[in-house]
Every structure is written in structure tokens, then in C-alpha cells.
Biopython code that builds the backbone (N, CA, C, O; Angstrom):
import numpy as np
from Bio.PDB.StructureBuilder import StructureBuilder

atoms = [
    (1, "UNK", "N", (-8.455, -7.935, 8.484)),
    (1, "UNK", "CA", (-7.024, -7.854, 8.639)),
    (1, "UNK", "C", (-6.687, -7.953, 10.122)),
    (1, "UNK", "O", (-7.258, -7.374, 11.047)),
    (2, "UNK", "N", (-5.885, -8.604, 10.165)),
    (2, "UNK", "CA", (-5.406, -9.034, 11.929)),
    (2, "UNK", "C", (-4.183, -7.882, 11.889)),
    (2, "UNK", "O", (-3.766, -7.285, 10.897)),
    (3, "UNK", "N", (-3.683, -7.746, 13.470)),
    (3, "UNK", "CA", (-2.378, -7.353, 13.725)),
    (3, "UNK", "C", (-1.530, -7.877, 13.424)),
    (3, "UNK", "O", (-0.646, -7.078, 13.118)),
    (4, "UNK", "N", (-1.149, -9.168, 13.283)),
    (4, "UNK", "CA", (-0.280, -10.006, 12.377)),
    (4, "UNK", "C", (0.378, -9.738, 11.309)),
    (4, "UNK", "O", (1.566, -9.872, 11.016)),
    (5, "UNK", "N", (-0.934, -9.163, 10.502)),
    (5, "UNK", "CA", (-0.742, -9.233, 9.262)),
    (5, "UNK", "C", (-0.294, -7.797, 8.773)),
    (5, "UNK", "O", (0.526, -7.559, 7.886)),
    (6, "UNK", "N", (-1.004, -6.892, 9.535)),
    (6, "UNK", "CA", (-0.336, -5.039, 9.290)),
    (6, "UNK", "C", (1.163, -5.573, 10.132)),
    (6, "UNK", "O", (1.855, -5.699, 9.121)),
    (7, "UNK", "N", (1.858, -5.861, 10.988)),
    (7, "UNK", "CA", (3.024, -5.673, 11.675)),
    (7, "UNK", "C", (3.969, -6.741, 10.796)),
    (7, "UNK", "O", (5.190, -6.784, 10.946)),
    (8, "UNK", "N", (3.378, -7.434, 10.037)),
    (8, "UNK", "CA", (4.066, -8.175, 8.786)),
    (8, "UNK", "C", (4.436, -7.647, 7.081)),
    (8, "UNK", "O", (5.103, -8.173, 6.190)),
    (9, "UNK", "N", (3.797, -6.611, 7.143)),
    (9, "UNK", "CA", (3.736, -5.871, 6.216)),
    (9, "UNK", "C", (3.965, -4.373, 5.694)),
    (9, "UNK", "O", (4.070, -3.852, 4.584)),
    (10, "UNK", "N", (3.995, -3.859, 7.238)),
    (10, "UNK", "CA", (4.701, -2.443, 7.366)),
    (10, "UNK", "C", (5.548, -2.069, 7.345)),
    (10, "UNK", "O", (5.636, -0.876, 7.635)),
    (11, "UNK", "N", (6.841, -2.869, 6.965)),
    (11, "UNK", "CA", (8.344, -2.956, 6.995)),
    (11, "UNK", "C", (8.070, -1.884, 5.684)),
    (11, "UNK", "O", (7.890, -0.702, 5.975)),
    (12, "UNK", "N", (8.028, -2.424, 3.780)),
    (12, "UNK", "CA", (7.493, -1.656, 2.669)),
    (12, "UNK", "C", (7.341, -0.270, 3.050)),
    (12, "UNK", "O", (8.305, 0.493, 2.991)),
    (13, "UNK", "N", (6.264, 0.090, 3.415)),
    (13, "UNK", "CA", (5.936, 1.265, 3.834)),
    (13, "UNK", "C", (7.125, 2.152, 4.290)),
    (13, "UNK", "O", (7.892, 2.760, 3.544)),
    (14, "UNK", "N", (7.147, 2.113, 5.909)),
    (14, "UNK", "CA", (7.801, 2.666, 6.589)),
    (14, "UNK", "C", (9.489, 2.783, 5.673)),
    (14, "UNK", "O", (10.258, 3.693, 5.362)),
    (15, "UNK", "N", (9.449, 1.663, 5.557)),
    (15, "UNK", "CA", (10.725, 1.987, 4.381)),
    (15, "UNK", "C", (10.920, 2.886, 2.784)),
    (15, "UNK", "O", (12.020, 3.157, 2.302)),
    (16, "UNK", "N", (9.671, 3.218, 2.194)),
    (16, "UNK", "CA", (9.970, 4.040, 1.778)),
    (16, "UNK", "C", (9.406, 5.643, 2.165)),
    (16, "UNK", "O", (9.282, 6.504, 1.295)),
    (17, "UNK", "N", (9.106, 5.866, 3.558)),
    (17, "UNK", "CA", (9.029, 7.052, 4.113)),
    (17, "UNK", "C", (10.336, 7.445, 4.717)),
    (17, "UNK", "O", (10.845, 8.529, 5.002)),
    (18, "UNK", "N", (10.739, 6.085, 4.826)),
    (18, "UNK", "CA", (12.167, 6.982, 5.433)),
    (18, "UNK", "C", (12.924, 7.502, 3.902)),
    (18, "UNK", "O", (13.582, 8.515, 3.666)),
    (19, "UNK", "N", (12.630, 6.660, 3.247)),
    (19, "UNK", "CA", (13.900, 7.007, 2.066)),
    (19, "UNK", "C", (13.075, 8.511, 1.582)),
    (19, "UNK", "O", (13.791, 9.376, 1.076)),
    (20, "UNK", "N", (11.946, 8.729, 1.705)),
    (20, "UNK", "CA", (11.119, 10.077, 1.388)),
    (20, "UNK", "C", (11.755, 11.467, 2.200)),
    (20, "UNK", "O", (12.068, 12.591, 1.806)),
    (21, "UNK", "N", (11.776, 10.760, 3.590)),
    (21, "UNK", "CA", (12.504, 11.565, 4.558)),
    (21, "UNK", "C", (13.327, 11.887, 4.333)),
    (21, "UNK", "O", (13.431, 13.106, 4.195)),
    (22, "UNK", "N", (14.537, 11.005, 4.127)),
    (22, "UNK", "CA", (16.214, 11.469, 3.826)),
    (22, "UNK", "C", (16.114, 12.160, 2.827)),
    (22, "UNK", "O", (16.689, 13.226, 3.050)),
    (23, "UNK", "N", (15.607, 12.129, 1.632)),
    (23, "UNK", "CA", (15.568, 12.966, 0.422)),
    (23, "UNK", "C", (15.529, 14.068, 0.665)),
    (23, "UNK", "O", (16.484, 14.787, 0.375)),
    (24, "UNK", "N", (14.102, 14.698, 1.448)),
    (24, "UNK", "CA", (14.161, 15.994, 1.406)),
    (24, "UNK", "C", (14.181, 16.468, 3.189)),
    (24, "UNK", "O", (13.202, 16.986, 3.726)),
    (25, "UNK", "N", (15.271, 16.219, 3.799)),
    (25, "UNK", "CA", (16.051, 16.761, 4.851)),
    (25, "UNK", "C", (16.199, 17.946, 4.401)),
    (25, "UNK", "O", (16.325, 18.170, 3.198)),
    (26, "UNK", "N", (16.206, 19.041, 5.486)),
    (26, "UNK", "CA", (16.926, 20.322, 5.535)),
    (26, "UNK", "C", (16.237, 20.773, 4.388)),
    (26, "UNK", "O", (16.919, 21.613, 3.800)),
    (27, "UNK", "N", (15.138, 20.545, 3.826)),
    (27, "UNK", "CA", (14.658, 21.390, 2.670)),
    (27, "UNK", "C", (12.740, 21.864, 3.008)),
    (27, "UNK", "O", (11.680, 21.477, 2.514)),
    (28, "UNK", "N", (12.998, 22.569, 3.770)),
    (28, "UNK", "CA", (11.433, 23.687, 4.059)),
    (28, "UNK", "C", (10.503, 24.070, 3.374)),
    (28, "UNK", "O", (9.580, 24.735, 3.844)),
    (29, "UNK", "N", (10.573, 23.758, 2.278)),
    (29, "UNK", "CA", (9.352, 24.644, 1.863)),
    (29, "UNK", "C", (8.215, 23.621, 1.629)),
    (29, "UNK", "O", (8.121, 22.439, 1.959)),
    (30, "UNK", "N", (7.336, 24.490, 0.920)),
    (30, "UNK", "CA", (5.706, 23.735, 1.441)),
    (30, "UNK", "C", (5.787, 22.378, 0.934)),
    (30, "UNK", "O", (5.753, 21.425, 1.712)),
    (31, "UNK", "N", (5.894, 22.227, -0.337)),
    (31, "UNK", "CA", (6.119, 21.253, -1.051)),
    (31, "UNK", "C", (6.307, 20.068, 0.001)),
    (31, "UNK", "O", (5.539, 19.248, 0.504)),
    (32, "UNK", "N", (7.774, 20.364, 0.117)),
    (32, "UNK", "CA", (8.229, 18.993, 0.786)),
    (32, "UNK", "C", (7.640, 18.882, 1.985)),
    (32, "UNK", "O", (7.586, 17.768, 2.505)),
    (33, "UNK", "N", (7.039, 20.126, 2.705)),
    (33, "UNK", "CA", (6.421, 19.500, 4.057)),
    (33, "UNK", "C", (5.087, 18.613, 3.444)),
    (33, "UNK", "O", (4.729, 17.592, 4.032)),
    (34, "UNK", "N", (4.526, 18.996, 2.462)),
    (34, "UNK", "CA", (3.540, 18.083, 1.900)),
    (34, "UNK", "C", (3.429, 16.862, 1.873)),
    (34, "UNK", "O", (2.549, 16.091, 2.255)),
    (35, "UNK", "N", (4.860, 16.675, 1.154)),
    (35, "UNK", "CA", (5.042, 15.826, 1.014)),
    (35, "UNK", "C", (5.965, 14.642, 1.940)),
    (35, "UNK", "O", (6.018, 13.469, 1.570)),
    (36, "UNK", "N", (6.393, 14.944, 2.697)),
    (36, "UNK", "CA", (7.041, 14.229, 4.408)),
    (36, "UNK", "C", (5.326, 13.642, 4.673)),
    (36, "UNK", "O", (4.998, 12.456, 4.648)),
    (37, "UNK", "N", (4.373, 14.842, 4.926)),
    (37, "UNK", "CA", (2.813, 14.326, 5.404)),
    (37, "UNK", "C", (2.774, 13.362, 4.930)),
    (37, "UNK", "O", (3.043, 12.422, 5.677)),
    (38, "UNK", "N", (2.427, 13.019, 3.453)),
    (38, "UNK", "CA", (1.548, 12.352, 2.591)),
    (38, "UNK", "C", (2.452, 11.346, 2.862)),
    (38, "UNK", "O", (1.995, 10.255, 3.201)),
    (39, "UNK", "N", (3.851, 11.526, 2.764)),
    (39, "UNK", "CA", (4.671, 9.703, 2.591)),
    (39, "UNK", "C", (4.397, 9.370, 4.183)),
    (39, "UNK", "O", (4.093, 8.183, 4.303)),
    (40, "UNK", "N", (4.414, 9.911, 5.143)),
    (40, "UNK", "CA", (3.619, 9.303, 6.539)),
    (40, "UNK", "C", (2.442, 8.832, 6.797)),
    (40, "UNK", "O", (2.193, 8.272, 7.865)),
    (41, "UNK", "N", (1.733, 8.969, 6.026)),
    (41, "UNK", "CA", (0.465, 8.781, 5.956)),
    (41, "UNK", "C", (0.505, 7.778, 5.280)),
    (41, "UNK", "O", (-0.026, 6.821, 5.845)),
    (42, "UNK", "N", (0.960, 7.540, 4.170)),
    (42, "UNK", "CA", (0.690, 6.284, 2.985)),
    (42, "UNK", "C", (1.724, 5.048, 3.878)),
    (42, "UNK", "O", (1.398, 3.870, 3.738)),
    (43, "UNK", "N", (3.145, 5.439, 4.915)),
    (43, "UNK", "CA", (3.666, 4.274, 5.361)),
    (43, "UNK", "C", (2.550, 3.626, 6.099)),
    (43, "UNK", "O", (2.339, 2.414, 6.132)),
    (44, "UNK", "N", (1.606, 4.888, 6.900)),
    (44, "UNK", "CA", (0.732, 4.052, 7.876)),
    (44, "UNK", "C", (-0.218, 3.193, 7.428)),
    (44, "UNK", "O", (-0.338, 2.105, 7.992)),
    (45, "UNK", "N", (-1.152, 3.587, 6.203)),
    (45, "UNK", "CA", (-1.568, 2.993, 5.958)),
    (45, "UNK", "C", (-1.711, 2.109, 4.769)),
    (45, "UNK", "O", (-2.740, 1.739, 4.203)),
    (46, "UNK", "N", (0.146, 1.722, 4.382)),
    (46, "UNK", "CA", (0.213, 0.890, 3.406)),
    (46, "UNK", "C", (-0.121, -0.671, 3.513)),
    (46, "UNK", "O", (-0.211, -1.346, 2.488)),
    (47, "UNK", "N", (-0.261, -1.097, 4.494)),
    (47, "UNK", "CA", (-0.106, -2.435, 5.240)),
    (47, "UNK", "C", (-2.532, -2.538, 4.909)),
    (47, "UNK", "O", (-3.245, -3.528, 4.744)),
    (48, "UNK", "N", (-2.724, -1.747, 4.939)),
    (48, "UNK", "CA", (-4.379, -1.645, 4.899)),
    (48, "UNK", "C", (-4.529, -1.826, 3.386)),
    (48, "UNK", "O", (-5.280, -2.663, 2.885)),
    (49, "UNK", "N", (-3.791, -1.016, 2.727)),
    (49, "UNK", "CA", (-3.823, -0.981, 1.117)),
    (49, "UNK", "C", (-3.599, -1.990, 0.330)),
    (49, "UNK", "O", (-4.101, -2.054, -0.792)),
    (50, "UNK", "N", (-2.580, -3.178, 0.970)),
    (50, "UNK", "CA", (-1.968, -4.095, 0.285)),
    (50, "UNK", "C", (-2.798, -5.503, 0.652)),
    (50, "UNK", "O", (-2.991, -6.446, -0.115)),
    (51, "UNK", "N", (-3.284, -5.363, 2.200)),
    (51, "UNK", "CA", (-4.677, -6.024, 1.926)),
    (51, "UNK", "C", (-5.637, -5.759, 0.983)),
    (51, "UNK", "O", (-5.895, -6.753, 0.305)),
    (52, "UNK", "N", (-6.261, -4.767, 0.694)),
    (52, "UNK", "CA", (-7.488, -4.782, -0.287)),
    (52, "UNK", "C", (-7.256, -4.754, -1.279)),
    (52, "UNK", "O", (-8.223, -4.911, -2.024)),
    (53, "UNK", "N", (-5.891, -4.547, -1.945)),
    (53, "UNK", "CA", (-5.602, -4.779, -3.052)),
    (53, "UNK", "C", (-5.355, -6.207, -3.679)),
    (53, "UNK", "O", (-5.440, -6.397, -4.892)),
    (54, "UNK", "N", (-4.953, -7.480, -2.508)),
    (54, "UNK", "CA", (-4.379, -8.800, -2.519)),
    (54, "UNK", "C", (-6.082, -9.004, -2.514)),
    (54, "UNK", "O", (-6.620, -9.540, -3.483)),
    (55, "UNK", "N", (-6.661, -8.662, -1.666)),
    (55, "UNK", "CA", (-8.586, -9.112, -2.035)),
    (55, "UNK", "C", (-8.938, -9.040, -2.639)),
    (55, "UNK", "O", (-9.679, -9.957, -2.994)),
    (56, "UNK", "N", (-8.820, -8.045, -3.310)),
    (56, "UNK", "CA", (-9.844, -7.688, -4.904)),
    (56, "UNK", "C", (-8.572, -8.439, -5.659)),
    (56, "UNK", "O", (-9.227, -9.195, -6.378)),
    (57, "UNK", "N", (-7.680, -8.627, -5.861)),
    (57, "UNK", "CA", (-7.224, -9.303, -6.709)),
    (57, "UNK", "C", (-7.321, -10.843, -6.904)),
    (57, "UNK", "O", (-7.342, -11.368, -8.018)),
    (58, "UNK", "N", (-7.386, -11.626, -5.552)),
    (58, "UNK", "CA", (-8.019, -13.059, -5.385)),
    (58, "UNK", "C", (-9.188, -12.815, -5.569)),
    (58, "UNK", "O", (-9.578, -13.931, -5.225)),
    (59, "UNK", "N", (-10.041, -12.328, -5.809)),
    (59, "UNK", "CA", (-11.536, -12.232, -6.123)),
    (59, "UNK", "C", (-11.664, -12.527, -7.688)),
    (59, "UNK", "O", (-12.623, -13.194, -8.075)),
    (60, "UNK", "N", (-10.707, -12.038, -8.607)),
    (60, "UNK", "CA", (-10.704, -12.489, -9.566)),
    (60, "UNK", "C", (-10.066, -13.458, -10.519)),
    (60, "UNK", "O", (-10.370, -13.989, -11.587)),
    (61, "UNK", "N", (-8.976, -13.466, -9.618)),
    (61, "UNK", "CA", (-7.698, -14.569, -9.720)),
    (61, "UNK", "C", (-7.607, -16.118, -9.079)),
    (61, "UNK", "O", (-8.512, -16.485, -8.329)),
    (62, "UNK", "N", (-6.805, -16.765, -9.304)),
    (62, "UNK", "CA", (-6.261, -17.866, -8.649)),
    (62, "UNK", "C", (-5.497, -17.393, -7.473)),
    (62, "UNK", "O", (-5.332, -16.187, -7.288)),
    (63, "UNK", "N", (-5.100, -18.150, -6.798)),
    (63, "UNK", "CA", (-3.553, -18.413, -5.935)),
    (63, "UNK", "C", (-2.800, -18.906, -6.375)),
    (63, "UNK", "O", (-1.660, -18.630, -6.001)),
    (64, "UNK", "N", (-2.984, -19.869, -7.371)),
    (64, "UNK", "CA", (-2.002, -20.615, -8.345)),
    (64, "UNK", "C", (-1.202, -19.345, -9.431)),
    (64, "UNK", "O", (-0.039, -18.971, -9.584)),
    (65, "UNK", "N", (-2.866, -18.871, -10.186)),
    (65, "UNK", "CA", (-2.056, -17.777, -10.922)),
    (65, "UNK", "C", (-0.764, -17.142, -10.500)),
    (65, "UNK", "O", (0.286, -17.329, -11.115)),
    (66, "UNK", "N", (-0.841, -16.599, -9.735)),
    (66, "UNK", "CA", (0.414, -15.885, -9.162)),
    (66, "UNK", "C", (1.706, -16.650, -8.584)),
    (66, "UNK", "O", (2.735, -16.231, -8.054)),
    (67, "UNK", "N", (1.325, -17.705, -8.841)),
    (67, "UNK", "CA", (2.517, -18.492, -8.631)),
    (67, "UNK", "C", (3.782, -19.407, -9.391)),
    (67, "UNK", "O", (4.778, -20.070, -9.100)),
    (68, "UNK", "N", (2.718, -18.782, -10.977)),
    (68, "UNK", "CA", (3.362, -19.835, -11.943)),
    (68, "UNK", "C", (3.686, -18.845, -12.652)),
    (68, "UNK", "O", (3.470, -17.664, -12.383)),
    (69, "UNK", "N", (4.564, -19.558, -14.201)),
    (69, "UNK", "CA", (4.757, -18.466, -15.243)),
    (69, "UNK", "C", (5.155, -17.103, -14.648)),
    (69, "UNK", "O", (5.366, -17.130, -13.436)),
    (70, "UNK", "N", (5.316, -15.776, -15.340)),
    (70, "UNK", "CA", (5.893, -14.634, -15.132)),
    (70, "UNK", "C", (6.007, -14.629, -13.526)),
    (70, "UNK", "O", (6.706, -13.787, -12.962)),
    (71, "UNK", "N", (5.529, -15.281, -13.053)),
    (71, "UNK", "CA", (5.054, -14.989, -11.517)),
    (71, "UNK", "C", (6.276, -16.199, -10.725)),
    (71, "UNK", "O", (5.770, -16.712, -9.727)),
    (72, "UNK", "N", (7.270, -16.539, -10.922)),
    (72, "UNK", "CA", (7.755, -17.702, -10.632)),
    (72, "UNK", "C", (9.167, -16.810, -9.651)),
    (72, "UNK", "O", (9.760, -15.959, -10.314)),
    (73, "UNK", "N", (9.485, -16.940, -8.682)),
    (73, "UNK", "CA", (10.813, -16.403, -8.052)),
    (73, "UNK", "C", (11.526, -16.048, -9.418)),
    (73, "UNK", "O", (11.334, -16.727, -10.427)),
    (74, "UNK", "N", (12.384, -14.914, -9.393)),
    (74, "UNK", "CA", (13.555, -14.894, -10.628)),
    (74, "UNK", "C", (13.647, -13.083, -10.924)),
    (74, "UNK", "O", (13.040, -12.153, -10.391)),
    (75, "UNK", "N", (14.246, -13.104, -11.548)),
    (75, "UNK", "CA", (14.424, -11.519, -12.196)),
    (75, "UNK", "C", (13.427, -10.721, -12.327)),
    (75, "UNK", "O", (13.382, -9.617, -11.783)),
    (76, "UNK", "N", (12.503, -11.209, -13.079)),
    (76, "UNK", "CA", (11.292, -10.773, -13.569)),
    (76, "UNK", "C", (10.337, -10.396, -12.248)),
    (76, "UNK", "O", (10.136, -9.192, -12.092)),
    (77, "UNK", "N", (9.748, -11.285, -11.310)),
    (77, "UNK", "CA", (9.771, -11.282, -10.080)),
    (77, "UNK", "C", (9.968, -9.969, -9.236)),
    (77, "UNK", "O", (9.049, -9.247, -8.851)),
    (78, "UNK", "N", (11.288, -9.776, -9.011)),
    (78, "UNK", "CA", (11.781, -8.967, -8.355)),
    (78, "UNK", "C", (11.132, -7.862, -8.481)),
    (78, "UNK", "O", (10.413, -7.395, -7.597)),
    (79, "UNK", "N", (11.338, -7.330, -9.635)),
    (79, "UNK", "CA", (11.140, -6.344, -10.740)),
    (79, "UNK", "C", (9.257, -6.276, -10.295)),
    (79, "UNK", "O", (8.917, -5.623, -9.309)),
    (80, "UNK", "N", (8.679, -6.684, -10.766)),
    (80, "UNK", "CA", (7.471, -6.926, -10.502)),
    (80, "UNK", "C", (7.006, -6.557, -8.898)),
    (80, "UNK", "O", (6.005, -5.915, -8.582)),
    (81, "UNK", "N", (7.778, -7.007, -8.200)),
    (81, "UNK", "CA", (7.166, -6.626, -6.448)),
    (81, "UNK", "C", (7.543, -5.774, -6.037)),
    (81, "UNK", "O", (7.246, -5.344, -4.923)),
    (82, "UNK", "N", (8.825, -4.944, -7.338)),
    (82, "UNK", "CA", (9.144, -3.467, -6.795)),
    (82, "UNK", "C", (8.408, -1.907, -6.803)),
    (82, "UNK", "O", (8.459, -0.782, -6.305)),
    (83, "UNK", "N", (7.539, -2.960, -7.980)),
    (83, "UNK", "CA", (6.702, -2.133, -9.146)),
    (83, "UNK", "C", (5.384, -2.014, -8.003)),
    (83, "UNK", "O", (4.945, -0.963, -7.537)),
    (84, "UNK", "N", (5.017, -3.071, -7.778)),
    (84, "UNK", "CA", (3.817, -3.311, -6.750)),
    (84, "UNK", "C", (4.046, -2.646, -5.984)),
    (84, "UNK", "O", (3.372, -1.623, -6.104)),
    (85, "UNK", "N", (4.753, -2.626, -5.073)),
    (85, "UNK", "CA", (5.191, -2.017, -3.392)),
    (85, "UNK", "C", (4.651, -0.325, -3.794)),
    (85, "UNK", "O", (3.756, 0.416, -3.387)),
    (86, "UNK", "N", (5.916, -0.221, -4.971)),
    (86, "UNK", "CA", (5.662, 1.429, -4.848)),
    (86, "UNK", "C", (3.973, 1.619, -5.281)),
    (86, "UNK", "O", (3.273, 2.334, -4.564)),
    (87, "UNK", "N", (3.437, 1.003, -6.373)),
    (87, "UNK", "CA", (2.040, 1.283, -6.549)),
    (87, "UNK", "C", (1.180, 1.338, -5.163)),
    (87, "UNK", "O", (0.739, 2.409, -4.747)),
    (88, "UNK", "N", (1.069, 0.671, -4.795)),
    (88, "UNK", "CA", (0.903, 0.033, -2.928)),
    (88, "UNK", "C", (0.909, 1.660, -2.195)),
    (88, "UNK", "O", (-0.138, 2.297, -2.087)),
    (89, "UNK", "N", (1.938, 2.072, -1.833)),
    (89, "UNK", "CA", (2.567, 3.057, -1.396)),
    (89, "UNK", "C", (1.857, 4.148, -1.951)),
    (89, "UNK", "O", (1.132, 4.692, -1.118)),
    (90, "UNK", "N", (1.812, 4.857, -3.560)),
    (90, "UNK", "CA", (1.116, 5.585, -3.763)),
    (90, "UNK", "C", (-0.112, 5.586, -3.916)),
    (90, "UNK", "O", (-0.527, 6.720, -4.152)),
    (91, "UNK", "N", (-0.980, 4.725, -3.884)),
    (91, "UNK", "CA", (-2.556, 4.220, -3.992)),
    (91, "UNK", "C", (-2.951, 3.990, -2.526)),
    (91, "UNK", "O", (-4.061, 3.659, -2.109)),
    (92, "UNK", "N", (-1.607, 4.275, -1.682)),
    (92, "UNK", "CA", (-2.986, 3.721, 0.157)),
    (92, "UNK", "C", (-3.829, 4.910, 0.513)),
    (92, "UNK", "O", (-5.041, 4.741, 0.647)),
    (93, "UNK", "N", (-3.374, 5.931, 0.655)),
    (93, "UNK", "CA", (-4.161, 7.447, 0.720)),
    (93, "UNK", "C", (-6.146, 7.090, 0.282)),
    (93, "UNK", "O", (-7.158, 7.029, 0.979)),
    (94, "UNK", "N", (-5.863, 6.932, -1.230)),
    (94, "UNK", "CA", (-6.958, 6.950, -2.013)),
    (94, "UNK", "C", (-7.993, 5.949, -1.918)),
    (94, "UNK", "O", (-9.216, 6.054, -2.014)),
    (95, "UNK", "N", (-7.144, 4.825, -1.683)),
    (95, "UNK", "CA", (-7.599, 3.256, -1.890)),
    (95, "UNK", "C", (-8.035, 3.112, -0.101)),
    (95, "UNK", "O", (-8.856, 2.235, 0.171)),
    (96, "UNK", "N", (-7.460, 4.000, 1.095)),
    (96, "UNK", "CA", (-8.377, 3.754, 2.188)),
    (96, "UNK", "C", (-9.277, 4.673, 2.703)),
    (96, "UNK", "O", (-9.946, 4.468, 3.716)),
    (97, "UNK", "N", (-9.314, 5.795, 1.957)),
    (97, "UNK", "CA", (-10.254, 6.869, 2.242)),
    (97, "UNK", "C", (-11.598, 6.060, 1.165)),
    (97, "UNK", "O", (-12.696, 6.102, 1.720)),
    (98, "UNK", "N", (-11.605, 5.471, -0.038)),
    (98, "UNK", "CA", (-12.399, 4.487, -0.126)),
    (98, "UNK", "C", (-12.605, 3.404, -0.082)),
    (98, "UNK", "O", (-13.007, 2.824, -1.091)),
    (99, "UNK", "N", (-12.424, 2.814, 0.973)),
    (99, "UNK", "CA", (-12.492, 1.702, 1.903)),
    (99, "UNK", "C", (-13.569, 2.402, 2.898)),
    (99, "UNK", "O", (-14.762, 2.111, 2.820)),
    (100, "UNK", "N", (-13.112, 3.266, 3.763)),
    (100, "UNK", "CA", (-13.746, 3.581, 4.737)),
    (100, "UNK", "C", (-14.881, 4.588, 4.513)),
    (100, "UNK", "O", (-15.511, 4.871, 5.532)),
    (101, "UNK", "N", (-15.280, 5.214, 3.314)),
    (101, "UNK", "CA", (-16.813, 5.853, 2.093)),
    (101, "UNK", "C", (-17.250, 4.430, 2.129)),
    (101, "UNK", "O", (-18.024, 4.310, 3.079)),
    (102, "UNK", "N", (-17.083, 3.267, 1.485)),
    (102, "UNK", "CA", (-18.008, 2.238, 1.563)),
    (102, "UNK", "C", (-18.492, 1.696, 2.951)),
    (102, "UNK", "O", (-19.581, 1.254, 3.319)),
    (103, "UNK", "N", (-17.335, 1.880, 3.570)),
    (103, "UNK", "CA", (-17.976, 1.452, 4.919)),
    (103, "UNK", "C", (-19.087, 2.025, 5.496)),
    (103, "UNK", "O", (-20.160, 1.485, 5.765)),
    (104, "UNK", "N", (-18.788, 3.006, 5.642)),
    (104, "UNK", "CA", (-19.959, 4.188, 5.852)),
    (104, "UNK", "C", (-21.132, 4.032, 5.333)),
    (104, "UNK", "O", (-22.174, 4.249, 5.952)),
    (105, "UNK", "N", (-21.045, 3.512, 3.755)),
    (105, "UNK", "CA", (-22.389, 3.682, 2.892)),
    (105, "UNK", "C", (-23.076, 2.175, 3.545)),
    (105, "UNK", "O", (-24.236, 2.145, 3.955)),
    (106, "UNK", "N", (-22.382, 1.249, 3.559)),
    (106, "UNK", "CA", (-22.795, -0.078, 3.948)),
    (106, "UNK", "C", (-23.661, 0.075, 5.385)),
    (106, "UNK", "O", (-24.685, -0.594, 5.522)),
    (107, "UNK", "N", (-23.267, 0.860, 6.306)),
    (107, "UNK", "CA", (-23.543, 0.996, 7.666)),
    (107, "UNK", "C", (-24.409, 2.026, 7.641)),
    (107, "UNK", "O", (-25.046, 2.040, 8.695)),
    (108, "UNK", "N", (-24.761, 3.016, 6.809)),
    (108, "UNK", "CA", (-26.114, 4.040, 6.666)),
    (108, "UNK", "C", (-27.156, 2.804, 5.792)),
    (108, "UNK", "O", (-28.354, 2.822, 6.075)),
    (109, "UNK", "N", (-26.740, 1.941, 4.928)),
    (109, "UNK", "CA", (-28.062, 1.432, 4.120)),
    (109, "UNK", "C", (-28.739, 0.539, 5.349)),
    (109, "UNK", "O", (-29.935, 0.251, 5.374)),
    (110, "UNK", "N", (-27.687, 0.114, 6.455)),
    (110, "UNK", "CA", (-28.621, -0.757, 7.298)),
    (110, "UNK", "C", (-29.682, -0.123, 8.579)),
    (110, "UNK", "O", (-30.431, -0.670, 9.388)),
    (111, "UNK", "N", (-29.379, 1.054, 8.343)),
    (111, "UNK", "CA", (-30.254, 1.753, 9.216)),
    (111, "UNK", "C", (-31.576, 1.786, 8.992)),
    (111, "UNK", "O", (-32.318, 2.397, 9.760)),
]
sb = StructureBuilder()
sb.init_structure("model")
sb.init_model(0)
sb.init_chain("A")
sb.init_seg("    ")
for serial, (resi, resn, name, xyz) in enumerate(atoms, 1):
    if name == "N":
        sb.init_residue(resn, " ", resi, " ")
    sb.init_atom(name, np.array(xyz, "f"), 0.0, 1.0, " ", f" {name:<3s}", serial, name[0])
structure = sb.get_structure()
């Protein structure tokens, strides 16, 4: 992943930490400080998530696939990349803490 490509893609993110933010303004308790953390954390590293998720998904897919049928600009569309983003968003936490366990394991087997 280049800088390019995280500073092209972090708009998603950061946008729904703010909308996380405004929600729970002026409201203290643990919970929501939890949760302010976790949606800061997942803006940062949503742009990492949506790479490895677009990888493993061309790994099994076309480029075409996704471009035709259900997948075509339109209603359906929309709907579909809204669905993604937020999945995106709640899966970066998980999906880069294992990213970076494989890394690790990859870089101990070559020792």
C-alpha cells in the first residue's frame, strides 16, 4: 500500500468517526469513551483494512466481476458501498491486528 492510496481512502473512515464523535458529545461515561477510542482507531486504520480486504477479494475474483451485473453504477450500487464502508470500518481493528500476527509469524519462520 502506497501513501497515495491510504490519503485516497481515509476520507470513509475519518468520516464516520466524526459522525461517532458528534453522537456521543457531552456524554462521559465509560462506554462512550470506549467507544470515541475504538471509532479512532478503526478511522486510522480503515484505509489498511480496505486494502486487504480489495486483495483477498481479487484473489478470488475478477475485476470485471465487480463491474458488471449487481455491480453496475445505480441504486443497488450505492446501497452496496454503504454496506461495505461500514463493514470496512468495523472489521479494521481485527482485520489489522491480523495482518500484522501474520507478519510476525512470516518473519519468525525465516529465522
Amino acid at each position: 500500500m502506497t501513501k497515495k492510496y491510504y490519503i485516497n481512502n481515509m476520507f470513509w473512515g475519518y468520516f464516520m468517526a466524526a459522525c461517532i464523535l458528534y453522537a456521543s458529545y457531552g456524554d462521559d461515561e465509560p462506554k462512550m469513551i470506549a467507544l470515541r477510542i475504538f471509532g479512532l482507531a478503526s478511522a486510522i486504520l480503515f484505509p489498511f483494512s480496505r486494502f486487504l480486504i480489495e486483495k483477498a477479494a481479487l484473489r478470488y475474483t475478477k475485476k470485471e466481476f465487480w463491474e458488471t451485473g449487481f455491480f453496475k453504477d445505480g441504486v443497488p450500487k450505492t446501497y452496496l458501498m454503504t454496506l461495505y464502508f461500514i463493514f470496512i470500518f468495523m472489521t479494521s481493528i481485527p482485520i489489522c491486528v491480523l495482518s500484522v500476527f501474520f507478519e510476525i509469524k512470516k518473519l519468525t519462520a525465516k529465522i
